[in-house]
C-alpha positions in Angstrom: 10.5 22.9 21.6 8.4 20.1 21.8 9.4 16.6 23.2 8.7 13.9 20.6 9.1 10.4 20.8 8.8 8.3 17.5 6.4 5.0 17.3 6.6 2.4 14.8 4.6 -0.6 15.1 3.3 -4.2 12.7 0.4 -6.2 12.8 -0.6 -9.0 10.6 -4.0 -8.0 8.7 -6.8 -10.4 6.9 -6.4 -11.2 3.3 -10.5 -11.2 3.4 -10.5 -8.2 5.6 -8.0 -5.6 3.4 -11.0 -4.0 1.2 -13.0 -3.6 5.1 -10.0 -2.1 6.8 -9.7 0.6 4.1 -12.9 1.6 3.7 -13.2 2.1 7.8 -10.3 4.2 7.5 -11.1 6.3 4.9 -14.0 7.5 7.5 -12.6 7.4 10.9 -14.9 8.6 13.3 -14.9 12.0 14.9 -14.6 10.8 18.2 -11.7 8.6 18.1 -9.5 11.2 15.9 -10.6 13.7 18.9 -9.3 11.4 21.9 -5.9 10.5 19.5 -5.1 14.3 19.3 -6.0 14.8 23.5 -3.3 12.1 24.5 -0.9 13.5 22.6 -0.1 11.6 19.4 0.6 13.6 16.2 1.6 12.4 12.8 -0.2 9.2 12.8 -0.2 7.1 9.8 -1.1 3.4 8.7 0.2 1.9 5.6 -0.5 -1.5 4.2 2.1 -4.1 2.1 1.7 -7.3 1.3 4.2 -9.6 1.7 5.2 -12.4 -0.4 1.8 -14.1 -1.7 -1.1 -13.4 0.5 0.6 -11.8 3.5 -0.7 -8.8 4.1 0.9 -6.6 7.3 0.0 -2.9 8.8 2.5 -0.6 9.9 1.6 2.6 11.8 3.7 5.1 12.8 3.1 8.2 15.2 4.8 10.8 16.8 3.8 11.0 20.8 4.3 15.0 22.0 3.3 14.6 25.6 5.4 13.8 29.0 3.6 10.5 30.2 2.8 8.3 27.7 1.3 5.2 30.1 -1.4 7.8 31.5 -2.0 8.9 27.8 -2.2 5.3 26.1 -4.6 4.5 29.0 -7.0 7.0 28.4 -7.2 6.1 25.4 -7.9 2.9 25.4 -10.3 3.8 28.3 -12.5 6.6 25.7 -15.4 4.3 24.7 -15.7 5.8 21.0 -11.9 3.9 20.7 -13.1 1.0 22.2 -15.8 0.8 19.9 -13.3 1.2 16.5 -11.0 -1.0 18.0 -14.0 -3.4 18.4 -14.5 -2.7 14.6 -11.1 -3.0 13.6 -9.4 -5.8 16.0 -11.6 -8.8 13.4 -9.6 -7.6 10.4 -6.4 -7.8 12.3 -4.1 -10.7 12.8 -2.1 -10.0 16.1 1.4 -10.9 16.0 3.2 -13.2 18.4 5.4 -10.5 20.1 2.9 -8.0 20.0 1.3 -6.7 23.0 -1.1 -8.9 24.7 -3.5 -6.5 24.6 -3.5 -5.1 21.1 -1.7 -7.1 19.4 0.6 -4.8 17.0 4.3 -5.2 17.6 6.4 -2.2 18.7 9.5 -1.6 16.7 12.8 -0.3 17.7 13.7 3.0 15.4 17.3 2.1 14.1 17.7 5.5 11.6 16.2 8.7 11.8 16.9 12.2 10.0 15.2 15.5 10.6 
């Protein structure tokens, strides 16, 4: 049975920037979905809502399968295709004040889940 360790996680996003952050992710590139599935993170999803007029806010959730997710998360961010989307997608994104320093998206503690 596989170990798996749920992720949920907000950032703000740019009301100018909604239309650009779709259409990038309708085409993510090769590379990057390569390097998410070699450290270990399955199920990963990003939705968009808007919030009461013009507030618009990403959540993403993932599933991580793996046994040492620091050494995973720093590969990643070490692969140079990722840095290159994140290059592409960090403008869009509006980083929120308890977020990481680094990323910006805010991790989110998992109050309910049901298999």
């Amino acid at each position: 049975m596989k170990n798996v360790k749920r992720y949920g996680m907000v950032i703000g996003l740019k009301k100018e920037k909604v239309d650009e952050y779709k259409k990038l992710h309708k085409n993510v590139w090769e590379d990057v979905l390569k390097i998410i599935k070699e450290c270990n993170v399955e199920n990963y999803s990003i939705y968009l809502c808007k919030f009461e007029k013009d507030k618009y806010y990403l959540f993403s959730y993932f599933e991580y399968t793996g046994n040492d997710f620091e050494t995973d998360m720093v590969k990643m961010a070490s692969d140079s295709a990722t840095q290159k989307w994140w290059k592409r997608c960090k403008p869009c994104q509006i980083p929120l004040d308890s977020g990481t320093e680094s990323d910006g998206w805010m991790n989110m503690e998992e109050v309910f889940h049901n298999d």
